[in-house]
C-alpha positions as CSV (number, residue, x, y, z in Angstrom):
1,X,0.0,0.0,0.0
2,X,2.6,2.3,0.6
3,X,4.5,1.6,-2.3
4,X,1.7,2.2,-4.3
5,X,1.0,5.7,-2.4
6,X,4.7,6.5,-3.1
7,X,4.5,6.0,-6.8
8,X,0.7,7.7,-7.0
9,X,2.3,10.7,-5.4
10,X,5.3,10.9,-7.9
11,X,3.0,11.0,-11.3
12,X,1.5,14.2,-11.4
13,X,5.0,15.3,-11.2
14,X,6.2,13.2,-13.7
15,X,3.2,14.6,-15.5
16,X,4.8,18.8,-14.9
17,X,8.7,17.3,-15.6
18,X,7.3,15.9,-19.1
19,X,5.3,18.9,-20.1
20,X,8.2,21.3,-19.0
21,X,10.1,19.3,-21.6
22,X,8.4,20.4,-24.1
23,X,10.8,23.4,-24.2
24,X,13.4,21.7,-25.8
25,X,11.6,20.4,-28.8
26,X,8.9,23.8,-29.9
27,X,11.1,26.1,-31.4
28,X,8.7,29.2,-30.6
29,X,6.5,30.2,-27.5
30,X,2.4,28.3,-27.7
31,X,-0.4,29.9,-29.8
32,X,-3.0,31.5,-28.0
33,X,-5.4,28.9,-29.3
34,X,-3.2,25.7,-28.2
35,X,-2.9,27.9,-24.7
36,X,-6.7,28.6,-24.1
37,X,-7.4,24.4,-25.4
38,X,-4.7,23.0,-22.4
39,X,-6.2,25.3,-19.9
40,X,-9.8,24.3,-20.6
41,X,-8.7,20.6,-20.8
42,X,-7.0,21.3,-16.7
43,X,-9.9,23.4,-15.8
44,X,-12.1,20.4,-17.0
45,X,-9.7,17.8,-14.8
46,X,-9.7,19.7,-12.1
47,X,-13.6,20.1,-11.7
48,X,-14.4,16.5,-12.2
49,X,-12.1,15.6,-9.8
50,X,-13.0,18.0,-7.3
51,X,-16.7,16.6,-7.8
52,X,-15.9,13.1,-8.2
53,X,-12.3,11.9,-6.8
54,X,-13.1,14.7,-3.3
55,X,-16.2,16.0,-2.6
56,X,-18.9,13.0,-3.4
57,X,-16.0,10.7,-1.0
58,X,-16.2,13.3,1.8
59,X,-19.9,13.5,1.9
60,X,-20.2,9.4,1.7
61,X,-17.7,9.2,4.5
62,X,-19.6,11.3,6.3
63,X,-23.2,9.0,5.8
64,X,-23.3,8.3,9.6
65,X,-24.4,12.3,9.8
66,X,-27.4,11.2,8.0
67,X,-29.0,14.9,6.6
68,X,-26.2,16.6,7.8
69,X,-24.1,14.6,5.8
70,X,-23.0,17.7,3.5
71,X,-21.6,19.3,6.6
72,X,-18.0,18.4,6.5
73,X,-17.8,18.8,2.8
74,X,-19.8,22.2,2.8
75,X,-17.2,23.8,5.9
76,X,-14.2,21.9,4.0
77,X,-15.2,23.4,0.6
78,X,-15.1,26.9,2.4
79,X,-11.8,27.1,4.1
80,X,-9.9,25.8,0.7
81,X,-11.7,28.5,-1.2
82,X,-10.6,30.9,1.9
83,X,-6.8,29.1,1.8
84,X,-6.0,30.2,-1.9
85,X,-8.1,33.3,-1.3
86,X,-5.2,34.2,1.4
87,X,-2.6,32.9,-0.4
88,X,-3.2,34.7,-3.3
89,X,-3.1,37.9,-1.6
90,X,0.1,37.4,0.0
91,X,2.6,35.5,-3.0
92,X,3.4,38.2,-5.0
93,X,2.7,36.2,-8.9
94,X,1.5,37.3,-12.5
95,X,-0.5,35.1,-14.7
96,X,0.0,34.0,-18.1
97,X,-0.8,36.7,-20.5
98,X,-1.2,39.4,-17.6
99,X,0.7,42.7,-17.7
100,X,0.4,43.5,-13.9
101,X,0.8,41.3,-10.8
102,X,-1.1,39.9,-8.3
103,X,-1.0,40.1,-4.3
104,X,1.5,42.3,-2.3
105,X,3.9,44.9,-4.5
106,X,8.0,43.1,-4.7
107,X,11.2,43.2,-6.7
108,X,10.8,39.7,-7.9
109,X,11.2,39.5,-11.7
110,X,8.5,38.5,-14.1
111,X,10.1,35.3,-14.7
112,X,10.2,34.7,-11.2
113,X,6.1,35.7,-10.4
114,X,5.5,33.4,-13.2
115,X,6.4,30.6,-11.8
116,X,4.9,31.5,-8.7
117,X,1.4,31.8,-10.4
118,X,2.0,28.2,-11.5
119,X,3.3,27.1,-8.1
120,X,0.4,28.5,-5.9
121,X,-2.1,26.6,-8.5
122,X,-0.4,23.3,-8.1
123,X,-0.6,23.2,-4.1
124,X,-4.2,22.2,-4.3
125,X,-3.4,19.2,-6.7
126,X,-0.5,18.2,-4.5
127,X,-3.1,18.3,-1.6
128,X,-6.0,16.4,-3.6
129,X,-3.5,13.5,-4.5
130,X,-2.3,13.4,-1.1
131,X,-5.2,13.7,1.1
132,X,-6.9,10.6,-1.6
133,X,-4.0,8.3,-0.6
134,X,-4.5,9.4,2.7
135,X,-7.8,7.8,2.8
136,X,-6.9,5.0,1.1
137,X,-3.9,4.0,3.5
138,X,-6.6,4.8,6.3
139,X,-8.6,1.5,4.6
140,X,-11.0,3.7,4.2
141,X,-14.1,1.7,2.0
142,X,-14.6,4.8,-0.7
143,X,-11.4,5.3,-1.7
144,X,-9.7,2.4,-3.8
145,X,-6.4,1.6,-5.0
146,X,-7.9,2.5,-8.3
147,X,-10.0,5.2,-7.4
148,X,-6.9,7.2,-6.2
149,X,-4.8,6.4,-9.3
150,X,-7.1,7.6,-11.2
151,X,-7.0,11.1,-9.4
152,X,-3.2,11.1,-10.2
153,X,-3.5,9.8,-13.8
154,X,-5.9,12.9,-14.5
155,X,-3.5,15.5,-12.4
156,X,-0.7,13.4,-14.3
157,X,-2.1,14.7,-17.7
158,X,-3.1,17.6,-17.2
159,X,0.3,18.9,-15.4
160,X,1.7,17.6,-18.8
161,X,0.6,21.0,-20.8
162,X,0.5,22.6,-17.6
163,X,4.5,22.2,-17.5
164,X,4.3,23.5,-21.4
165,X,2.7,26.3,-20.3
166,X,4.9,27.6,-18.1
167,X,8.4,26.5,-19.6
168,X,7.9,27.8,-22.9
169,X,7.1,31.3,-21.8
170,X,9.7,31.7,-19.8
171,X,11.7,30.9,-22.9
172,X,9.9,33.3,-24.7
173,X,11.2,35.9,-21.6
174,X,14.7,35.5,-22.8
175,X,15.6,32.6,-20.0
176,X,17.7,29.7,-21.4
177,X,16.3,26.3,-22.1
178,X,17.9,24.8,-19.2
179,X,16.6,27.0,-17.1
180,X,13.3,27.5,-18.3
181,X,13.0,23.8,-17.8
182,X,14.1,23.7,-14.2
183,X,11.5,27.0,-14.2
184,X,8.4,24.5,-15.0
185,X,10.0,21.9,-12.9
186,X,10.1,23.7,-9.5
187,X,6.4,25.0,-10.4
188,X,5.6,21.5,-9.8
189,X,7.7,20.6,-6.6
190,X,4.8,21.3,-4.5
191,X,2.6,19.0,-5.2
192,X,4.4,16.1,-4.0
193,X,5.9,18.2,-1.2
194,X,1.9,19.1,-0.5
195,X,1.0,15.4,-1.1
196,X,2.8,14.0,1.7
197,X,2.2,16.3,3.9
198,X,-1.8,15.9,4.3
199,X,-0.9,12.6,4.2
200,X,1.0,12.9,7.8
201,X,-2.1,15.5,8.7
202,X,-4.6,13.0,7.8
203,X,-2.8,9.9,9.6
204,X,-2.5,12.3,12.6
205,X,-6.4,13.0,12.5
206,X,-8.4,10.4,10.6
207,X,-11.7,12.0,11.4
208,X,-10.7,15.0,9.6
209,X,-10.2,13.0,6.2
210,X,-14.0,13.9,4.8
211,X,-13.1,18.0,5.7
212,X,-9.5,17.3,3.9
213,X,-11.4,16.0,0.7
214,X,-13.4,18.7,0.5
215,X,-10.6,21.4,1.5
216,X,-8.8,20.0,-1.5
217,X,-11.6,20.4,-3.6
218,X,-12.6,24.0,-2.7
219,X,-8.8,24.7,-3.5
220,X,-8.7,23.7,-6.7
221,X,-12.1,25.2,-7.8
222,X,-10.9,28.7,-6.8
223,X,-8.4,28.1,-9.0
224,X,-10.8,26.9,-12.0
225,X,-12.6,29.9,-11.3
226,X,-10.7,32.3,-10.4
227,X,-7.4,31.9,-13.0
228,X,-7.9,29.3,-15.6
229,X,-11.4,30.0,-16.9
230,X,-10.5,33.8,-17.7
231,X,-7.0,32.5,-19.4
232,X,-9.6,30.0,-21.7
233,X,-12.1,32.4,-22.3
234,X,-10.0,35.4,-23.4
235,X,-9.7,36.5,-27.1
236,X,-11.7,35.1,-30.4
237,X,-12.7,31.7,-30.5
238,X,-12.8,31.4,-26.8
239,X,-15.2,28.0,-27.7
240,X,-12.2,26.2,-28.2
241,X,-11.0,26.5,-24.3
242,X,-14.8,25.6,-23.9
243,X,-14.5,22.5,-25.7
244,X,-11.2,21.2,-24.1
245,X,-12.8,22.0,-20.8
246,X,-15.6,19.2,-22.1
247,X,-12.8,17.0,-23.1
248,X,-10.9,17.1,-19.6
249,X,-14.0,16.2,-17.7
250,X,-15.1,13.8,-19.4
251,X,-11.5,12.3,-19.6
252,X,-11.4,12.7,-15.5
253,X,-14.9,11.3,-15.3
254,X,-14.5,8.4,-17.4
255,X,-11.3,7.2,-15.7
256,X,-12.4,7.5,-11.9
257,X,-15.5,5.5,-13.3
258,X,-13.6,3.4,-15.0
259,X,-10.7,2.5,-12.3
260,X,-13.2,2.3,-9.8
């Protein structure tokens, strides 16, 4: 079980490492159009698995409540919206395609609060994996072995143009290859740093697994909403980051249905 927690943890890294790659075979920075269709494909990963992989597990581990069975998923939900609400107001970042950054005023360079806008986005997945294999080293009955490798599979691919995204714009901002690689590496680090640490958090406090799930889904969701839908929306065409958003929830759906 642990072994297989281990490896779980690692893929959606794998996933970034991969997509950061990228830089060293495009010659030139993404089209807009390929950049709105991999953001709606995460947005779309990152929804079903916050509905499917975290918040429907919390509220059946929670059954015993009877009505109030939403509870822990409902206060959950709230404080990781309020988490990356706080945290985005006090990492200075800037956002693909934005000319002025956001949370408290700094001397970091762009390159630098680009990363950072990719980092703070990833903590939530990190946290999603981890709090899933959490439950599932807990023997808890909702949460398979398959069930959480699916969760990682879909983080797993969409950190791949997630990774893209970041590395090849900071090769666009005059960085090296190397560099910009490392660049879309480090935004990644988090996750399995975040991973195993809800992991020790939910061990330490079991009972808190169903308000972790839901935490973890809140998270993500305020970063759906607030950063990835604007980014697939902008500009003509906007349809196709509507369409890719589609494609990565069904992709999510089908394989936590699937590997369940």
């Amino acid at each position: 079980m642990i072994q297989d927690a281990f490896w779980g943890i690692l893929i959606p890294f794998l996933g970034t490492s991969l997509g950061a790659g990228c830089v060293f075979f495009l010659k030139n920075s993404l089209r807009d159009g390929i950049q709105r269709a991999l953001t709606g494909f995460a947005a779309g990963v990152m929804v079903a698995a916050s509905v499917w992989s975290l918040l429907i597990p919390a509220m059946e581990q929670a059954a015993d409540l009877g009505r109030l069975a939403f509870f822990p998923a409902a206060v959950g939900f709230w404080l990781g919206i309020l988490f990356l609400l706080l945290l985005d107001h006090l990492i200075p970042h800037l956002h693909q395609n934005s000319l002025q950054a956001e949370g408290p005023k700094s001397q970091l360079q762009r390159t630098t609060m680009m990363v950072l806008a990719v980092t703070l986005h990833n903590i939530p997945e990190g946290m999603a994996v981890g709090v899933v294999y959490a439950g599932y080293l807990a023997g808890t009955a909702q949460i398979t072995a398959a069930g959480a490798l699916a969760l990682s599979l879909g983080i797993a691919i969409q950190n791949f143009p997630e990774g893209a995204i970041i590395s090849m714009p900071l090769r666009a901002e005059g960085m090296k290859k190397g560099r910009a690689f490392w660049g879309g590496v480090l935004s990644g680090i988090v996750e399995p740093i975040g991973a195993v640490l809800t992991i020790l958090a939910a061990g330490i406090v079991v009972p808190a697994l169903p308000y972790l799930l839901s935490f973890a889904a809140g998270a993500m969701l305020y970063v759906v909403v607030e950063e990835l839908i604007p980014e697939m929306s902008q500009g003509q065409h906007s349809n196709v980051g509507t369409v890719f958003f589609a494609v990565g929830f069904s992709v999510m759906m089908v394989l936590d249905v699937a590997l369940e």
